[in-house]
MDTraj code that builds the backbone (N, CA, C; nanometers):
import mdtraj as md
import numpy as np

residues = "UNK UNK UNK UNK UNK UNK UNK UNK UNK UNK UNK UNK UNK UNK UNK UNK UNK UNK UNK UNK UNK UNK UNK UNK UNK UNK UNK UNK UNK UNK UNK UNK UNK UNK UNK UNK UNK UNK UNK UNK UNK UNK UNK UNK UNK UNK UNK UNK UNK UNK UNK UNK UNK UNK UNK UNK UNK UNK UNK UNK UNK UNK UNK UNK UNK UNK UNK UNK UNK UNK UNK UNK UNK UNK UNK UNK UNK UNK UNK UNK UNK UNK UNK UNK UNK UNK UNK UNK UNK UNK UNK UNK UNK UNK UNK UNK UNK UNK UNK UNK UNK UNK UNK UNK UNK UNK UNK UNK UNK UNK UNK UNK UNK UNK UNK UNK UNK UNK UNK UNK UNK UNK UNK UNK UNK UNK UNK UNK UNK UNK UNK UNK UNK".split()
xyz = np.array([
    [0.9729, -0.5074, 2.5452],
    [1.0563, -0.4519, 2.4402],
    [0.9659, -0.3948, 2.3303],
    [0.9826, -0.2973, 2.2747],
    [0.9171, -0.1859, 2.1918],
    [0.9623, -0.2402, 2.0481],
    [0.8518, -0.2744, 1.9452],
    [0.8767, -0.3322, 1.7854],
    [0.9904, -0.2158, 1.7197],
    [1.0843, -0.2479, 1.7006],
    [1.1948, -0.2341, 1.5830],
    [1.1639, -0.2674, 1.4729],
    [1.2216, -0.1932, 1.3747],
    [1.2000, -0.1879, 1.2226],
    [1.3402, -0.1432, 1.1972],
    [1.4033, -0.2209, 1.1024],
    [1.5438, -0.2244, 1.0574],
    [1.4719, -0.2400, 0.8766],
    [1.5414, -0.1316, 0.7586],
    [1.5563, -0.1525, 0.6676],
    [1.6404, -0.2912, 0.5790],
    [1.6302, -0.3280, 0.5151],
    [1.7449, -0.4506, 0.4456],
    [1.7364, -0.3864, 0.3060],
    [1.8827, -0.3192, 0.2535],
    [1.8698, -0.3311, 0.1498],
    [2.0477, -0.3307, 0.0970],
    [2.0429, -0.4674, 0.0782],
    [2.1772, -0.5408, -0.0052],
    [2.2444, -0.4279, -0.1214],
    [2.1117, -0.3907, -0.1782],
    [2.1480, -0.2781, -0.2752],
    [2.0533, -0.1563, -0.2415],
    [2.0651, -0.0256, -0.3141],
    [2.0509, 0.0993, -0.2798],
    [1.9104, 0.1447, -0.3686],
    [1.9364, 0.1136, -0.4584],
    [1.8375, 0.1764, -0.5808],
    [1.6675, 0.1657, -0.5205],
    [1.6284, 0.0911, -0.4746],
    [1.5426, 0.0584, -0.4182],
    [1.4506, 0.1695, -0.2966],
    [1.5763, 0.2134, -0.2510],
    [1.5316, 0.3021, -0.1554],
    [1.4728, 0.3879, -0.2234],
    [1.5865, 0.4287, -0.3136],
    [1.5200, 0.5956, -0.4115],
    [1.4388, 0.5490, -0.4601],
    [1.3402, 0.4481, -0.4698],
    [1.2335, 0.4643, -0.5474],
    [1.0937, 0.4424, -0.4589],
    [1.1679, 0.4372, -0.3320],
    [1.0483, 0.4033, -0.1868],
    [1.0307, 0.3380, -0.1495],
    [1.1245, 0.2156, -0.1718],
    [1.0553, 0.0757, -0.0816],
    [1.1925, 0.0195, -0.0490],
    [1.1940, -0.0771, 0.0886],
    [1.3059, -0.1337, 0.0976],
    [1.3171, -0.2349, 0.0547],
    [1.3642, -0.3543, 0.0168],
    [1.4041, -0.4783, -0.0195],
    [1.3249, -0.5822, 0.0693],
    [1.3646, -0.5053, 0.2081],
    [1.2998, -0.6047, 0.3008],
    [1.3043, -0.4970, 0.4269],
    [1.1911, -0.5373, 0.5668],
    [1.1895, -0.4988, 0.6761],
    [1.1905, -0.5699, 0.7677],
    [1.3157, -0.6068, 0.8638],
    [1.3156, -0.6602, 0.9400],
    [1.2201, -0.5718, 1.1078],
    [1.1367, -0.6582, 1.1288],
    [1.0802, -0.6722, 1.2705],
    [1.0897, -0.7378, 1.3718],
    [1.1017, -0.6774, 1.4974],
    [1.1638, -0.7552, 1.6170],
    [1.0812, -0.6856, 1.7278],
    [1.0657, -0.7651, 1.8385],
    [1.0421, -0.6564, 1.9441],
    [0.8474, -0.7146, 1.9621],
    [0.8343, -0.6825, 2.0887],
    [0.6519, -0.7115, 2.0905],
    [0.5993, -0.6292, 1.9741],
    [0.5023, -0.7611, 1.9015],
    [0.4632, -0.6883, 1.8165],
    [0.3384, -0.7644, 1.7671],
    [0.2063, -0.6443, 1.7043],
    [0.1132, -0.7275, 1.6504],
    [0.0872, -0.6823, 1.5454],
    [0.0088, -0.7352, 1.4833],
    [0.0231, -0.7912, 1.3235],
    [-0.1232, -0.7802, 1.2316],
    [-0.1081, -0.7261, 1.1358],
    [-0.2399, -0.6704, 1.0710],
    [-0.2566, -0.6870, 0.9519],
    [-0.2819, -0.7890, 0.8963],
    [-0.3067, -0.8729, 0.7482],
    [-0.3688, -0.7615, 0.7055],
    [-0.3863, -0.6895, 0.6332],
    [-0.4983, -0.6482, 0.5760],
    [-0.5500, -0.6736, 0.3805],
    [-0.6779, -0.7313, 0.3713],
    [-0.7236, -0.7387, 0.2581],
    [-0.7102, -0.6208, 0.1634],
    [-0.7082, -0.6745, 0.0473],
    [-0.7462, -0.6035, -0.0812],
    [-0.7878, -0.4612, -0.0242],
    [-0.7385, -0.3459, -0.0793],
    [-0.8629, -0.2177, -0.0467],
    [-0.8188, -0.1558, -0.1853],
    [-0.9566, -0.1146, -0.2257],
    [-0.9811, -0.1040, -0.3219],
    [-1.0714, 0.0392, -0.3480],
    [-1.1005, 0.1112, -0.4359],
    [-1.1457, 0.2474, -0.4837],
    [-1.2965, 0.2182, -0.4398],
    [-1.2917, 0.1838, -0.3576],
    [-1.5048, 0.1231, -0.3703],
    [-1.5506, 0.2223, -0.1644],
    [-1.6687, 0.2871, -0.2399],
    [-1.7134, 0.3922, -0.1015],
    [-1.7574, 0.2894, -0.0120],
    [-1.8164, 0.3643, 0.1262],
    [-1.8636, 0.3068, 0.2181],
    [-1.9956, 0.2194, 0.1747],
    [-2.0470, 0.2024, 0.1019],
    [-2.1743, 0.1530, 0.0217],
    [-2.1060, 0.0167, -0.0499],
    [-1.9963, -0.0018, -0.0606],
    [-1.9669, -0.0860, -0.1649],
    [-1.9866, -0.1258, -0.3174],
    [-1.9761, 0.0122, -0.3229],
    [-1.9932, 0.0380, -0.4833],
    [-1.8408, 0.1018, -0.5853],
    [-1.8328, 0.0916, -0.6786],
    [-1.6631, 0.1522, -0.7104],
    [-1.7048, 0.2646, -0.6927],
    [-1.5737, 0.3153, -0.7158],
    [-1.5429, 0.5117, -0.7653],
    [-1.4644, 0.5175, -0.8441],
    [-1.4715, 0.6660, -0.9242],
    [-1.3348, 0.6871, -0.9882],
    [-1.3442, 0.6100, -1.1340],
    [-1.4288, 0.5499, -1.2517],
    [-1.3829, 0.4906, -1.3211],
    [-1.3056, 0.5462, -1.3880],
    [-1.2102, 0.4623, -1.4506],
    [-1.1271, 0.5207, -1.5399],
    [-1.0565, 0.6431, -1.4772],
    [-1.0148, 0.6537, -1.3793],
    [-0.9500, 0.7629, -1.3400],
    [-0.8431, 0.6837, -1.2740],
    [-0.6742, 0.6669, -1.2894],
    [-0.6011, 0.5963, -1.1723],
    [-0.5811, 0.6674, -1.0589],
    [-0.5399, 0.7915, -1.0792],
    [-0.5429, 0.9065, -0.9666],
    [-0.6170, 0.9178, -0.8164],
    [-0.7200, 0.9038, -0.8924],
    [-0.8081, 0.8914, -0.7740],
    [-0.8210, 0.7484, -0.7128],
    [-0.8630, 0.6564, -0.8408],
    [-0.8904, 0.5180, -0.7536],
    [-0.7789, 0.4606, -0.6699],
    [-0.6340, 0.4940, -0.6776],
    [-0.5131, 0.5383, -0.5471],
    [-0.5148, 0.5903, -0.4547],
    [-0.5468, 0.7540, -0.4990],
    [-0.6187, 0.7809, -0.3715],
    [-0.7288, 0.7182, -0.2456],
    [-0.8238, 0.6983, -0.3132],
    [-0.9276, 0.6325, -0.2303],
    [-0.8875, 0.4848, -0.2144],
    [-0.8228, 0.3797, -0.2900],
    [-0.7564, 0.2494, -0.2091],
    [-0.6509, 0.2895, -0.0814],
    [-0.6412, 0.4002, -0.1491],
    [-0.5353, 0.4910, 0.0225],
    [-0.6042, 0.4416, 0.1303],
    [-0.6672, 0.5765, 0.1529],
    [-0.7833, 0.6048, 0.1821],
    [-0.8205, 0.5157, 0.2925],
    [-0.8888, 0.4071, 0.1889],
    [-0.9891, 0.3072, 0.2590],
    [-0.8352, 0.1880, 0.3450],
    [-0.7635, 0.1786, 0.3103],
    [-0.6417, 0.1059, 0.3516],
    [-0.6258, 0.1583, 0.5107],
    [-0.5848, 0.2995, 0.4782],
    [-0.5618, 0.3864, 0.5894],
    [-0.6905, 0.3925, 0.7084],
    [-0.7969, 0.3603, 0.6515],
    [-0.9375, 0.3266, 0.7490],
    [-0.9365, 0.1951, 0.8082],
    [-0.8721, 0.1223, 0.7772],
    [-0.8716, 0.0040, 0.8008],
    [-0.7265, -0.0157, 0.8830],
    [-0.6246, 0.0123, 0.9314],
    [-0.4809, 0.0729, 1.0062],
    [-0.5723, 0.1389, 1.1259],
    [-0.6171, 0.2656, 1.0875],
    [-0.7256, 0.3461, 1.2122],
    [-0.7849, 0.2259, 1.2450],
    [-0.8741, 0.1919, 1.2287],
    [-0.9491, 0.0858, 1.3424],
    [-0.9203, 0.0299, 1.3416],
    [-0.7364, -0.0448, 1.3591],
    [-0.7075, -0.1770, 1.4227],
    [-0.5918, -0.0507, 1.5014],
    [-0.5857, 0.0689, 1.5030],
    [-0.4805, 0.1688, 1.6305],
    [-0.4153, 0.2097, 1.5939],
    [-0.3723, 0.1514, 1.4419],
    [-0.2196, 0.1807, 1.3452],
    [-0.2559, 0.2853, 1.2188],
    [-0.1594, 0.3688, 1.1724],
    [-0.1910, 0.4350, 1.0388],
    [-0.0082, 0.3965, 0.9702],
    [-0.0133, 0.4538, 0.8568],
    [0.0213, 0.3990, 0.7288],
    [0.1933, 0.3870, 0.7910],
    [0.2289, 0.4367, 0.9049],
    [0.3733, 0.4353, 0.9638],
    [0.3846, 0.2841, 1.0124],
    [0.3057, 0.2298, 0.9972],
    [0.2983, 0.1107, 1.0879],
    [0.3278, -0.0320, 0.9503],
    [0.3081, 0.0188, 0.8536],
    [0.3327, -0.0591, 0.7156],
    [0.4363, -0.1218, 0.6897],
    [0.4420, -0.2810, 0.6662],
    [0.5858, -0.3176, 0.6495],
    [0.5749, -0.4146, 0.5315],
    [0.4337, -0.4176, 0.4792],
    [0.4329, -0.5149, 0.3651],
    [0.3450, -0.4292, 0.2983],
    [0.3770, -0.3831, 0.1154],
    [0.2608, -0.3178, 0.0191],
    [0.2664, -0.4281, -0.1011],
    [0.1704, -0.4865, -0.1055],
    [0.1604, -0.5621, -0.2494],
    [0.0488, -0.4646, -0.3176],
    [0.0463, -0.4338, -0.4494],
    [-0.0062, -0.3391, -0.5663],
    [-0.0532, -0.4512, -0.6846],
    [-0.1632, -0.4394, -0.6792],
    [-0.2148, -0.5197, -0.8156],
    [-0.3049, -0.4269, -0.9047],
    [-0.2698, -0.4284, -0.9704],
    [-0.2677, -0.3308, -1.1158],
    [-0.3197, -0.4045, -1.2296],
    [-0.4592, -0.3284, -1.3210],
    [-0.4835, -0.3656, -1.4524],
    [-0.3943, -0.3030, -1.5691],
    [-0.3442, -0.2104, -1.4954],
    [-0.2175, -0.1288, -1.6094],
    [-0.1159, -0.0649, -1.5232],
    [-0.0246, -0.1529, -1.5732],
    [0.1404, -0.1015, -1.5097],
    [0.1352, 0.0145, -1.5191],
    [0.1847, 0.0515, -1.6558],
    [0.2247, 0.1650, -1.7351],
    [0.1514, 0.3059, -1.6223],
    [0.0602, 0.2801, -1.6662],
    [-0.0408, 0.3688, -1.6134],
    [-0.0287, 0.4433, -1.4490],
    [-0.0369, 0.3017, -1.3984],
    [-0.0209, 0.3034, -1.2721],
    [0.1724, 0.4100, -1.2230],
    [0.2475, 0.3604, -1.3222],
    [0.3356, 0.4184, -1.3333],
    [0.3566, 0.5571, -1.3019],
    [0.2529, 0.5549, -1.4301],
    [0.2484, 0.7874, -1.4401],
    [0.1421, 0.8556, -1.3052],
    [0.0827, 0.7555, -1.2592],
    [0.0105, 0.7999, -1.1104],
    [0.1053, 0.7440, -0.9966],
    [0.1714, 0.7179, -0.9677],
    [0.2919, 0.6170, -0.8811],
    [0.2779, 0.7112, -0.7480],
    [0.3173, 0.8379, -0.8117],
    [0.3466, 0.9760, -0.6966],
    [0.2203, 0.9790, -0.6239],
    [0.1222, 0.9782, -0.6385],
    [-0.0034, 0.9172, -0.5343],
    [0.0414, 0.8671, -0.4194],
    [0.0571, 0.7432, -0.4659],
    [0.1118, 0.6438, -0.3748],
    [0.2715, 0.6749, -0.3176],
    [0.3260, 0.7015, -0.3955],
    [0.4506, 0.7307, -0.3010],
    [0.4846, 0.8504, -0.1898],
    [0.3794, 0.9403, -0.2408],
    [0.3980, 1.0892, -0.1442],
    [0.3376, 1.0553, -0.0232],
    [0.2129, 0.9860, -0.0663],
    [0.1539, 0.9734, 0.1315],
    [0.2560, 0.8388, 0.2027],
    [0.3374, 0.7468, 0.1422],
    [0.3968, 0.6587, 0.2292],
    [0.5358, 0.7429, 0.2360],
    [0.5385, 0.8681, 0.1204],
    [0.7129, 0.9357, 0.2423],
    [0.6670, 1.0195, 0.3335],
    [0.5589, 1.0946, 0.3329],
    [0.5178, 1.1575, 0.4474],
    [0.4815, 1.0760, 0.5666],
    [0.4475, 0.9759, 0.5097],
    [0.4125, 0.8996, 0.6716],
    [0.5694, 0.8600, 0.7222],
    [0.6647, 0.8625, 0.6106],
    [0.8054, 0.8228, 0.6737],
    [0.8466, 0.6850, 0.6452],
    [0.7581, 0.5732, 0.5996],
    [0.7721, 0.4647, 0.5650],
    [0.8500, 0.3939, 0.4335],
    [0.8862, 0.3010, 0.3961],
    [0.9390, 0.2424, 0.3064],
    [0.9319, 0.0763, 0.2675],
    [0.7922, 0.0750, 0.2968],
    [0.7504, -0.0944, 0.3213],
    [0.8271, -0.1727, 0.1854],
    [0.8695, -0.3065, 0.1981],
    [0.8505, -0.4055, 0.1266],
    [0.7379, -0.3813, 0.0372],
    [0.7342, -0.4286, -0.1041],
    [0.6478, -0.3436, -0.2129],
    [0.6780, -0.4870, -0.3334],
    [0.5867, -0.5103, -0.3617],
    [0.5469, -0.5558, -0.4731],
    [0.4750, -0.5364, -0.5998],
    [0.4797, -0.4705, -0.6675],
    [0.3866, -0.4517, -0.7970],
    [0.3793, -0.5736, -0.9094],
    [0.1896, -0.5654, -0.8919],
    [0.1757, -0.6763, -1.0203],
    [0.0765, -0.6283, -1.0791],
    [0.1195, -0.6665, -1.2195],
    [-0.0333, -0.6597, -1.3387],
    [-0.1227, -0.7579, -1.3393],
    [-0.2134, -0.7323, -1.3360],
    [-0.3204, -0.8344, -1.3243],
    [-0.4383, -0.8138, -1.4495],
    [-0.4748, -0.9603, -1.4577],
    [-0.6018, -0.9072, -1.6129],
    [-0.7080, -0.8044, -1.5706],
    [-0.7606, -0.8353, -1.4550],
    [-0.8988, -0.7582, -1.3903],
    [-0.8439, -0.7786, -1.2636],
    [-0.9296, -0.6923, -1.2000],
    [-0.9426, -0.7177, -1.0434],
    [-1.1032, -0.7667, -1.0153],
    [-1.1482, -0.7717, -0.9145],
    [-1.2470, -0.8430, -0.8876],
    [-1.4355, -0.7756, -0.9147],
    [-1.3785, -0.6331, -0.8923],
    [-1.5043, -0.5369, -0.9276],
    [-1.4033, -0.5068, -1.0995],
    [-1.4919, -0.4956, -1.1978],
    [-1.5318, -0.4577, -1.3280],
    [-1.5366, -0.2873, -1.2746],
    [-1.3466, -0.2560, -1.3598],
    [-1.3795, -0.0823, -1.3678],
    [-1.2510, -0.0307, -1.2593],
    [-1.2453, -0.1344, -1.1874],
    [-1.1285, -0.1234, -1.0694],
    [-0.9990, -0.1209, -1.1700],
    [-0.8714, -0.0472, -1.0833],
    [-0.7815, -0.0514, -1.1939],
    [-0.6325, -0.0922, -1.0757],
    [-0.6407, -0.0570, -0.9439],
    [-0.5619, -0.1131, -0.8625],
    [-0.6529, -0.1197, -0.7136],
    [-0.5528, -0.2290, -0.6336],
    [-0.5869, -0.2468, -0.5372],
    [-0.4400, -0.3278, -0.4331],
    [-0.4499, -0.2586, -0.3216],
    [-0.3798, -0.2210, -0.2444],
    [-0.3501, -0.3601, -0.1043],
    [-0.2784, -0.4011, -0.0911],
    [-0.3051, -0.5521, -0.0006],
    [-0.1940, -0.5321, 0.1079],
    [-0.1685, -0.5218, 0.2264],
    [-0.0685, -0.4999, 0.3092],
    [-0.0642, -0.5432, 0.4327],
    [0.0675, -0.5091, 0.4904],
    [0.0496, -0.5832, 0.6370],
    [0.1013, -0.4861, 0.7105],
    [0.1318, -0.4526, 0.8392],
    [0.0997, -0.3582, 0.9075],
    [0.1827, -0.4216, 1.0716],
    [0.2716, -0.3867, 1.1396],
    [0.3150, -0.4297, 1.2638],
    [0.3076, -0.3441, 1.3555],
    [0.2797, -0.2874, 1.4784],
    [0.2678, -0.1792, 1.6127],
    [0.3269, -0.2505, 1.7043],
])
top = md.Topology()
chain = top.add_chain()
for i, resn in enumerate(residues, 1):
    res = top.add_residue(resn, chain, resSeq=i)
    for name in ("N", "CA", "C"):
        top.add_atom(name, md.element.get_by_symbol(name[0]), res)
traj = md.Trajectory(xyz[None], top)
């Protein structure tokens, strides 16, 4: 049997803003924790300071590199947790993040949180998800 993905959403508002409430999964299926990804290059160094734009982009990015080498890309997403040094902020860059998960067609489960720092000094979000094929 081929993994199913069923939306849950009790209420509506949610959708229009890109995420569902919940995603139900069924069906053979495997499973892809993936860590923190964060604005930092192949070197392990940041990028982007002070820029949210970009450091979204590239937690994309590196998220989406990490989906590729386990077979899956960003359609395959059924959990986004967002940890953020500035809501607000993160706010007025949001469309980053939301244009590449409607083009991929997705609507993962989504969490946003503010956080004091993240773990690299200069980082401003970072991206944590799970992933089913």
């Amino acid at each position: 049997m081929a993994m199913q993905r069923t939306a849950v959403n009790p209420v509506t508002w949610s959708a229009d803003l890109g995420f569902n409430q919940g995603e139900l999964v069924s069906g053979e299926t495997r499973t892809l924790y993936v860590s923190g990804q964060t604005a930092m290059n192949a070197d392990g160094g940041p990028e982007h300071q002070n820029d949210m734009a970009a450091q979204v982009a590239l937690s994309l990015d590196n998220l989406e590199a990490v989906l590729a080498a386990a077979g899956m890309s960003l359609e395959n997403l059924v959990r986004l947790n967002v940890y953020t040094t500035d809501v607000d902020l993160l706010f007025r860059h949001y469309g980053v993040l939301a244009s590449r998960l409607g083009a991929a067609g997705v609507a993962p489960a989504t969490t946003m949180l503010g956080v004091t720092r993240l773990a690299v000094p200069g980082l401003m979000v970072e991206l944590e998800a799970t992933a089913v094929s």
